[in-house]
Wavefront OBJ file of the C-alpha trace (Angstrom):
o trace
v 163.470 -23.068 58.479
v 161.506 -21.405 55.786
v 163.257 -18.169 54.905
v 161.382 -14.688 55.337
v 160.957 -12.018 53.203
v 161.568 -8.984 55.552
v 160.619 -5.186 54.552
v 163.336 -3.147 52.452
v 165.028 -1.905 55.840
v 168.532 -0.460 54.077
v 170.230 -2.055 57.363
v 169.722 -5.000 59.007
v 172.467 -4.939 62.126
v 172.690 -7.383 64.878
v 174.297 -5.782 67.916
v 176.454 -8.520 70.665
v 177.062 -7.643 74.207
v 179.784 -8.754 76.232
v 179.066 -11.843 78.145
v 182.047 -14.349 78.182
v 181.344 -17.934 77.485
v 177.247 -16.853 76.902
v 178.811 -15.484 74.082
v 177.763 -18.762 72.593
v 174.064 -17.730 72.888
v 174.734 -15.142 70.080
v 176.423 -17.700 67.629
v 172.665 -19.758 67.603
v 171.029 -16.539 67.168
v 173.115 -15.930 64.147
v 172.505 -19.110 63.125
v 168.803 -18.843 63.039
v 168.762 -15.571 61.458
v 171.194 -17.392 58.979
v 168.710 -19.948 58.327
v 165.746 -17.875 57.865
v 167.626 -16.124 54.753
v 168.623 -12.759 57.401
v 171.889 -11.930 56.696
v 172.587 -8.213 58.648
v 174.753 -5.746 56.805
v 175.628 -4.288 59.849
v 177.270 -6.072 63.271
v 178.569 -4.118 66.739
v 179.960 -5.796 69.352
v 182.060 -5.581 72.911
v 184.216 -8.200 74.452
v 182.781 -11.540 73.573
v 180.741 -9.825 71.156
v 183.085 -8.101 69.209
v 184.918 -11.871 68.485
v 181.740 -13.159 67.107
v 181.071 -9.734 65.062
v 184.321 -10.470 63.311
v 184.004 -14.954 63.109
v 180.889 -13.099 61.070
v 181.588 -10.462 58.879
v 185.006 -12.266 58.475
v 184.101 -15.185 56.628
v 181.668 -15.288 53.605
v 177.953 -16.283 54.383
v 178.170 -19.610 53.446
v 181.030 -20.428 56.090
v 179.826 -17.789 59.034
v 177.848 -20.629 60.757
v 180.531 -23.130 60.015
v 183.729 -21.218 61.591
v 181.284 -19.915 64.510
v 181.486 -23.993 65.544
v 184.750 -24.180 64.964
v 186.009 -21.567 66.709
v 183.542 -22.312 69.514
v 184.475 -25.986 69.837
v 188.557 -25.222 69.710
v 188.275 -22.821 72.723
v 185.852 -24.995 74.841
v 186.578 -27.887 77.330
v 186.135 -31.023 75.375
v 183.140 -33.105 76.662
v 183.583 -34.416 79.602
v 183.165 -38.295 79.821
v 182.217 -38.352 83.604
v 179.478 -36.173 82.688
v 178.157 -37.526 79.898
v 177.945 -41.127 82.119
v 176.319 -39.100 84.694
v 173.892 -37.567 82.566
v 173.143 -40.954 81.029
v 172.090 -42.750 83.957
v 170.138 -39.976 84.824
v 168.184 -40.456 81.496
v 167.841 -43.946 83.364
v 165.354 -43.427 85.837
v 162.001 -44.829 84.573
v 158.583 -42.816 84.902
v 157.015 -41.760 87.655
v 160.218 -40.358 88.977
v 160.488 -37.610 86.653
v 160.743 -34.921 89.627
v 163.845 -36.934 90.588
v 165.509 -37.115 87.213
v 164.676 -33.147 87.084
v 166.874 -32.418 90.431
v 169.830 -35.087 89.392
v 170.326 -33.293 86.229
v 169.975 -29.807 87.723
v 172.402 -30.878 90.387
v 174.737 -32.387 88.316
v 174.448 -29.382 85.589
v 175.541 -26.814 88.286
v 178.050 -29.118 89.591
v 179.732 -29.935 85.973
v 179.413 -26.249 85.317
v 181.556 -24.934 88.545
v 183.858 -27.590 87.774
v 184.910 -26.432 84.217
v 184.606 -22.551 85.347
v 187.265 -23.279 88.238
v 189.248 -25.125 85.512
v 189.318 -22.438 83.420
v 190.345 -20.017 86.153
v 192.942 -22.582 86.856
v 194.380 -23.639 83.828
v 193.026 -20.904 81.287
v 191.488 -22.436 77.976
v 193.272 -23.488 74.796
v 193.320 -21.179 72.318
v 192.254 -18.063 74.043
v 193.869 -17.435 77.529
v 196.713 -18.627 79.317
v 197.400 -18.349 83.342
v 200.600 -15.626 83.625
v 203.759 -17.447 85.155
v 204.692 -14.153 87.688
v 200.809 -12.646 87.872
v 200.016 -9.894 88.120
v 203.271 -8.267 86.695
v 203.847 -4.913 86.575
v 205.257 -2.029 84.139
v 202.716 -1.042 81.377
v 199.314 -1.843 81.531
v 199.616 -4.676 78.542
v 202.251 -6.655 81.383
v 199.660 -6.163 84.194
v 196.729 -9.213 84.283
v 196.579 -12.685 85.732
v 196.366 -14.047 82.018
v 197.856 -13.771 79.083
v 195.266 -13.242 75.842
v 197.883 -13.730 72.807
v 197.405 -17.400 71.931
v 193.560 -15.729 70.653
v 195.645 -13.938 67.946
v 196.656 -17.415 66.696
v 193.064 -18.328 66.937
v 191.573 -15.085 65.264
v 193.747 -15.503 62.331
v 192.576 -19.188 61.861
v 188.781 -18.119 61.715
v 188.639 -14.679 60.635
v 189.801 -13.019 56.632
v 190.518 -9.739 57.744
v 190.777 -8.772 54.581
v 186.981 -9.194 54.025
v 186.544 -8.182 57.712
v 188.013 -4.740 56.416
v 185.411 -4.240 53.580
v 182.454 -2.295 54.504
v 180.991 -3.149 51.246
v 180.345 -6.438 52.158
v 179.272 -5.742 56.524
v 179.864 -2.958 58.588
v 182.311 -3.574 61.806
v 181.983 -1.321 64.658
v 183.924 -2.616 67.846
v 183.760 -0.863 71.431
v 186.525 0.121 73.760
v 187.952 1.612 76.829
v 191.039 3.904 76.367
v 193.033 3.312 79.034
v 194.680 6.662 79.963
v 191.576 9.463 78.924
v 188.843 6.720 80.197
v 186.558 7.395 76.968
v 184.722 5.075 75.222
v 185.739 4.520 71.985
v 184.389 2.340 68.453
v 186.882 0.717 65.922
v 184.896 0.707 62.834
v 185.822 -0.370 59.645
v 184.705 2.490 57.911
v 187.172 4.682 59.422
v 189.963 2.007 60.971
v 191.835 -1.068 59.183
v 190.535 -3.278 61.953
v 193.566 -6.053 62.849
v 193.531 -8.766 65.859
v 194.604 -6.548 68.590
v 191.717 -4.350 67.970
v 189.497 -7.314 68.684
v 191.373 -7.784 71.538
v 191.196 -4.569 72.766
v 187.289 -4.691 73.174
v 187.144 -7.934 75.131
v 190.458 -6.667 77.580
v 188.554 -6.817 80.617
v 190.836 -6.066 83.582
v 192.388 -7.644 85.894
v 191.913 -10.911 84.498
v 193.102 -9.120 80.974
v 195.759 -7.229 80.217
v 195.179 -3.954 77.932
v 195.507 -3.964 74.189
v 198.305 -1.524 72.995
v 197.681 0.163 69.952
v 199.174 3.077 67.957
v 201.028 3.743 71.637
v 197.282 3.741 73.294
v 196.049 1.328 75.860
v 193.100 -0.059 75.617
v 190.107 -1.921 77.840
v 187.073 -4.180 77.596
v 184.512 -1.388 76.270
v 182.119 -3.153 78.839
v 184.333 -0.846 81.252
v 181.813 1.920 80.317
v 179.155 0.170 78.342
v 178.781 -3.179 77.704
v 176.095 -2.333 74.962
v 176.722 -0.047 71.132
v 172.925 0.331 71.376
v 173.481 4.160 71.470
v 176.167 3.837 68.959
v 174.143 2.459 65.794
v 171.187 4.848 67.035
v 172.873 7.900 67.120
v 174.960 7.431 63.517
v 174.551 10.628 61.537
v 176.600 9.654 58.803
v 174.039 7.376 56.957
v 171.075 7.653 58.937
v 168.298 5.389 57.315
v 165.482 2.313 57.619
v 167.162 -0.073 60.273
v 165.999 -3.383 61.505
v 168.146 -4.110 64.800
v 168.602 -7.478 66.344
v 169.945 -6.790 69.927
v 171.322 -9.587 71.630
v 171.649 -9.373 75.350
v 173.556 -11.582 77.244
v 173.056 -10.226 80.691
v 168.930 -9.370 82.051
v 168.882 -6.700 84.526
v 165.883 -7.822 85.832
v 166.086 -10.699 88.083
v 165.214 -12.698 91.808
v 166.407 -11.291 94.791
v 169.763 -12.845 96.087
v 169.484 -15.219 98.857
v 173.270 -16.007 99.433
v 176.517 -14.387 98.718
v 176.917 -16.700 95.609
v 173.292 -14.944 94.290
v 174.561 -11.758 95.311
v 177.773 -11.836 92.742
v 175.665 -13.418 89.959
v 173.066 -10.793 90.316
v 175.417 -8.117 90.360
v 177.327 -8.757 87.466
v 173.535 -8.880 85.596
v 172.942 -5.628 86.439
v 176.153 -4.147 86.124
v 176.709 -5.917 82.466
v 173.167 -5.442 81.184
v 173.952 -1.761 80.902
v 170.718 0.140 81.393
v 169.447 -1.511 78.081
v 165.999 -0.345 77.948
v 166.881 2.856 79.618
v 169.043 3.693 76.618
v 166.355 2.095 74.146
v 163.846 4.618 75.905
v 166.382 7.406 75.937
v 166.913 6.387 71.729
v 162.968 6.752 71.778
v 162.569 10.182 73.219
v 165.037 11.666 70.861
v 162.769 10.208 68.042
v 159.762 11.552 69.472
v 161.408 15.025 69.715
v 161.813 15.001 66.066
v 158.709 13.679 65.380
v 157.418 17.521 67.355
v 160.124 18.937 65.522
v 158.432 18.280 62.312
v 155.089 18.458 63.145
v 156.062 22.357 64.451
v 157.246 22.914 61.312
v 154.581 21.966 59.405
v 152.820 24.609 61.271
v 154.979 27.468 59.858
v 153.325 29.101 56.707
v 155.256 27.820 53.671
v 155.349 31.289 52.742
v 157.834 31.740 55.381
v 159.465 28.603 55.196
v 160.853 29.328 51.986
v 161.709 32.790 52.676
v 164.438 31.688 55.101
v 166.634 28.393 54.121
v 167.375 27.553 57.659
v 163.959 25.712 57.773
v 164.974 23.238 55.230
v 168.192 22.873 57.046
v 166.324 22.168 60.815
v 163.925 19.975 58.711
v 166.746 17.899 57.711
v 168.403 17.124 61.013
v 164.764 16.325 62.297
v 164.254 13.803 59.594
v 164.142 10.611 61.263
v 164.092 7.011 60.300
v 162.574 4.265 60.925
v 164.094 1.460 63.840
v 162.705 -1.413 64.960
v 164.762 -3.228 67.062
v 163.967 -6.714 68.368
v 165.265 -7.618 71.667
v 166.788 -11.126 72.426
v 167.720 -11.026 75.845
v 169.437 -14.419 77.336
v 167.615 -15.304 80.189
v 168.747 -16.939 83.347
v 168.860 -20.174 84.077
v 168.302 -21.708 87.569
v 171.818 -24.095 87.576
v 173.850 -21.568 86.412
v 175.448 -19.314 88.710
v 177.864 -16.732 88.755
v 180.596 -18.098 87.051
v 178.840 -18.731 83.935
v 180.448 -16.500 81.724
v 183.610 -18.373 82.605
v 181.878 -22.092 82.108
v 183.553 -22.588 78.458
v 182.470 -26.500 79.053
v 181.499 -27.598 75.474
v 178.117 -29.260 77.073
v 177.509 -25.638 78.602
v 178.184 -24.042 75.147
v 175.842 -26.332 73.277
v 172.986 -25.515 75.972
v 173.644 -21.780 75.263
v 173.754 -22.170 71.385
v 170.971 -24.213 71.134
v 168.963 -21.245 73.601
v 169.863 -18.825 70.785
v 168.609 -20.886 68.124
v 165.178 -21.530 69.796
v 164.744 -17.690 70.568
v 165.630 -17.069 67.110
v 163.038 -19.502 66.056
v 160.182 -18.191 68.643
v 160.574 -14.650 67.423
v 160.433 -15.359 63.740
v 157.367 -17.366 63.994
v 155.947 -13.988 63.886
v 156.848 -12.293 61.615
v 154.858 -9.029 62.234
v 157.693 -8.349 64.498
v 160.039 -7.339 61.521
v 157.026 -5.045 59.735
v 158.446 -1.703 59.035
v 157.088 0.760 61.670
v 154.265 3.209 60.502
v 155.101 6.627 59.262
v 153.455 7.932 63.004
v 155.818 5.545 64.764
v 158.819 5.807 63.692
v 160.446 4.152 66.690
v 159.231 0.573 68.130
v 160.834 -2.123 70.305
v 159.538 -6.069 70.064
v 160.502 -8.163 73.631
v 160.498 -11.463 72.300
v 159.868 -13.439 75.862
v 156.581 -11.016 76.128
v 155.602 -11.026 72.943
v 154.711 -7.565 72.949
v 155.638 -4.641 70.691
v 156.012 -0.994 71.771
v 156.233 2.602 70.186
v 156.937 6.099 71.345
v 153.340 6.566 71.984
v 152.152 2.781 73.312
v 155.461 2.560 75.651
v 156.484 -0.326 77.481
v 154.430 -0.483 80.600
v 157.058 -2.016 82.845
v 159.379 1.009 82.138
v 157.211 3.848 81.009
v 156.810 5.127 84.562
v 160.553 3.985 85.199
v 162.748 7.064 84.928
v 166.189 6.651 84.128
v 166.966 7.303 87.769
v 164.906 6.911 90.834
v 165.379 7.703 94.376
v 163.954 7.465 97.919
v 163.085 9.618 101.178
v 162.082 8.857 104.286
v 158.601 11.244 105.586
v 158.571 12.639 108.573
v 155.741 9.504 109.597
v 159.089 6.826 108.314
v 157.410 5.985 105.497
v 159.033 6.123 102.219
v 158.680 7.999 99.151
v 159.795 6.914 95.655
v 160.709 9.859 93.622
v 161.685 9.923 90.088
v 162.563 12.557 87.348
v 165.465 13.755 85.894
v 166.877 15.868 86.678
v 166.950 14.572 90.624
v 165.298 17.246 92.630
v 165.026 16.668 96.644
v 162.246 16.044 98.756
v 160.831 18.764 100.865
v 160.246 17.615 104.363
v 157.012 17.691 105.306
v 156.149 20.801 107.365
v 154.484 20.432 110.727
v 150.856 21.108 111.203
v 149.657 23.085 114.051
v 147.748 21.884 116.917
v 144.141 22.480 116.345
v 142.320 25.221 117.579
v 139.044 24.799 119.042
v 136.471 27.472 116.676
v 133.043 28.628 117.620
v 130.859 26.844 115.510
v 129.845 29.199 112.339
v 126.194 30.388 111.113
v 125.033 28.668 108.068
v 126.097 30.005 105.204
v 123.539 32.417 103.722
v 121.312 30.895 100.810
v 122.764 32.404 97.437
v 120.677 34.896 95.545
v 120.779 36.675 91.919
v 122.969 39.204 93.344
v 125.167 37.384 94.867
v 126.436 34.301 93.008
v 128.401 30.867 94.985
v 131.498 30.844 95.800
v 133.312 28.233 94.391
v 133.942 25.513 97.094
v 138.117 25.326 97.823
v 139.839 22.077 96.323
v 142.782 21.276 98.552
v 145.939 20.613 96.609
v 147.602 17.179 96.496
v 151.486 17.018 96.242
v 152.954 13.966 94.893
v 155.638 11.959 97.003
l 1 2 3 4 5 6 7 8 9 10 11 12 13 14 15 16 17 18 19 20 21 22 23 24 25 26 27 28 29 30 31 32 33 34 35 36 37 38 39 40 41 42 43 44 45 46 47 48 49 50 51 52 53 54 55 56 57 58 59 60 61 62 63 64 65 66 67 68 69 70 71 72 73 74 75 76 77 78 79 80 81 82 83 84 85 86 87 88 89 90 91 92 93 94 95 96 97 98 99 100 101 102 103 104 105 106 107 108 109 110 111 112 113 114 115 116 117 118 119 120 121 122 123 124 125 126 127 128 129 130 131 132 133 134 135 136 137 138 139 140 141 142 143 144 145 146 147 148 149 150 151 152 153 154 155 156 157 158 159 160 161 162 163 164 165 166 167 168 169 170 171 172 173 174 175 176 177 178 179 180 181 182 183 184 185 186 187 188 189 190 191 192 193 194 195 196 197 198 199 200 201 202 203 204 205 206 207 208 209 210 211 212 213 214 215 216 217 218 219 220 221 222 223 224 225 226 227 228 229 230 231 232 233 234 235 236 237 238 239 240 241 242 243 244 245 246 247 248 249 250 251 252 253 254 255 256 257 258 259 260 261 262 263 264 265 266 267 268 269 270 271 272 273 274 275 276 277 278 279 280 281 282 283 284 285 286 287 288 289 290 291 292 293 294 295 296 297 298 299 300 301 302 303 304 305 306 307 308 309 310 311 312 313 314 315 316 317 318 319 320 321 322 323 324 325 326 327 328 329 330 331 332 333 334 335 336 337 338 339 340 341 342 343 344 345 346 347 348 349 350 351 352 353 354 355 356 357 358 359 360 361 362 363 364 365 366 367 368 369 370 371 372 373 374 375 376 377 378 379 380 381 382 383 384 385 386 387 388 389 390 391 392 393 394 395 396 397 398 399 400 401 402 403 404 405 406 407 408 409 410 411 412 413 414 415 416 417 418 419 420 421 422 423 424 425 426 427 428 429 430 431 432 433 434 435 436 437 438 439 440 441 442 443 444 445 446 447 448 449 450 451 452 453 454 455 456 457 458 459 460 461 462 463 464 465 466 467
């Protein structure tokens, strides 16, 4: 891949959800930002994320791509020989039947791909988790789980120079959390923490399966607990606000088919509840921007006169300042034979699908590479969706959510139709007040002609009120 020459953003940061084995997905996107000479300064992640935000700021740039294989391939199934016979004389049937072929491999994809996720609810998988003998346990909260994460330490160490991990010099770390006992959501960042193995562990401690992470006598759980995306963290960072190009990589889409069957029904929920609100946070992120965008612009309004008369404009002026984001979204998108065990398929043929996903998307977006322009001056804020190819400001909004309130609700009329309400804050409906029988009138004289001395009335417009 030819590498780009991007605008002089001061941070590039690449942001990983937590997903499980689609954690893979993330590792191609790396590696096609790697390969297009993008190397972020800047990663956050949860859970799965949070491993492959450390296999990358861990290692030096030359080996990042290299120890995100190995690590992949040491805690993966090994290929399966049944299914890569299978697959094979699939690849046998001749033309004319490619409709056929299509099916057997979609069959035999979600069959192969059940079979490793039950094996690694079974057995565990080498080098990451291991079934408890006496599950659940009991006592603290690092004793209570089905499995046991500590053979990941072993692995972590392997892939991973903390010591270079623990340089913000060379990359910025930020890891989310759960704490345990307050229930707050909390970052490990290597600007403020020496960031070991358990602290990785602690953001991808996802209970019950998991047991907590103690550290410093604090317990700690998956940060996708309370959010399984630090979005809002690298937005909201007053410390060294400045020019920031964002790759966020989603591993869960909110959006989705309607379930058909209790199997759809647990996939679909864990998309929604793991996708986080995404886009409601990126338009929350947006509206703040567009506040100090007003902010300024009111103050430009203010005589200068004044302004310099009382310091506390240059002070306001300051904390309105905003910077520029652009943040491209690379959201993994369902596939048809997956189901919803996939972020427990850690099958290496399922692992190579998902890397090679992340590549391609990596590729797609960069084939334009308007998408990384720095936003104009008046923008200030803008979002690229790379499977719409479509890129959005404060004031050109994404159509599919600009009408979408961060929380919507419904009422039944008094006629049993419904009405879909939005705003925030939630306000309820007024029923609809009952209109009195009609009463028969004597028919009125026509209205007298207008003259100079007596102008029109103007005719009544009766009011509309939304549902």
């Amino acid at each position: 891949m030819t590498k780009i020459q991007i605008p002089p953003y001061k941070k590039i940061a690449m942001i990983c959800q937590g997903g499980g084995a689609l954690g893979a997905y993330q590792a191609g996107v790396y590696e096609g930002l790697s390969n297009a000479g993008i190397q972020p300064n800047w990663v956050l992640g949860i859970s799965i994320g949070a491993i492959n935000a450390a296999l990358i700021a861990g290692n030096a740039p030359e080996k990042r791509v290299q120890h995100l294989h190995e690590f992949w391939e040491s805690i993966c199934r090994r290929p399966s020989l049944s299914a890569k016979a299978a697959f094979g004389t699939a690849d046998l049937l001749g033309t004319g039947l490619e409709s056929i072929q299509e099916m057997t491999k979609h069959f035999m994809t979600k069959t192969f791909g059940s079979y490793s996720a039950m094996m690694a609810i079974l057995e565990g998988q080498p080098g990451f988790f291991n079934p408890r003998p006496f599950a659940p346990g009991y006592g603290k909260p690092s004793d209570i789980s089905f499995y046991d994460t500590t053979p990941l330490i072993a692995t972590l160490e392997k892939y991973v120079d903390f010591d270079r991990l623990n340089d913000p010099s060379n990359m910025r770390v930020s890891l989310g959390a759960t704490n345990v006992r307050t229930g707050n959501f909390v970052y490990f960042d290597n600007r403020h923490t020496k960031l070991t193995p358990h602290h990785i562990l602690a953001s991808g401690s996802l209970p019950p399966g998991f047991p907590a992470t103690e550290i410093d006598g604090e317990f700690y759980w998956d940060g996708g607990c309370v959010s399984n995306t630090p979005l809002f963290y690298l937005m909201t960072d007053e410390i060294d606000r400045a020019d920031t190009l964002v790759f966020q990589v989603d591993l869960w889409s909110a959006k989705g088919e309607l379930p058909g069957n209790i199997f759809e029904v647990m996939e679909r929920q864990k998309d929604i509840q793991y996708s986080s609100r995404t886009r409601s946070i990126t338009d929350a992120v947006r509206n703040i921007h567009r506040m100090r965008q007003m902010l300024l612009a009111t103050l430009d309004r203010i005589p200068e006169s004044v302004r310099k008369a009382d310091p506390w404009f240059d002070h306001v002026a300051k904390q309105a300042f905003g910077s520029h984001y652009n943040v491209i979204q690379m959201i993994y998108q369902n596939k048809t034979n997956e189901g919803n065990y996939k972020d427990a398929e850690f099958s290496a043929e399922t692992m190579q699908r998902h890397w090679a996903v992340g590549l391609e998307d990596t590729r797609k977006t960069l084939s334009d590479t308007s998408c990384l322009n720095m936003p104009a001056k008046e923008e200030n804020f803008v979002t690229f969706d790379i499977h719409r190819k479509e890129r959005y400001t404060a004031e050109t909004p994404d159509p599919e959510q600009a009408s979408v309130p961060m929380y919507t609700y419904e009422s039944s009329d008094s006629h049993g139709g419904t009405n879909h309400n939005t705003g925030l804050p939630l306000e309820k409906t007024k029923p609809r007040a009952k209109q009195a029988p009609a009463r028969k009138t004597a028919a009125k004289k026509p209205a007298a002609k207008p003259t100079a001395s007596t102008p029109p009335k103007p005719s009544a417009k009766k009011a509309i009120a939304k549902g």
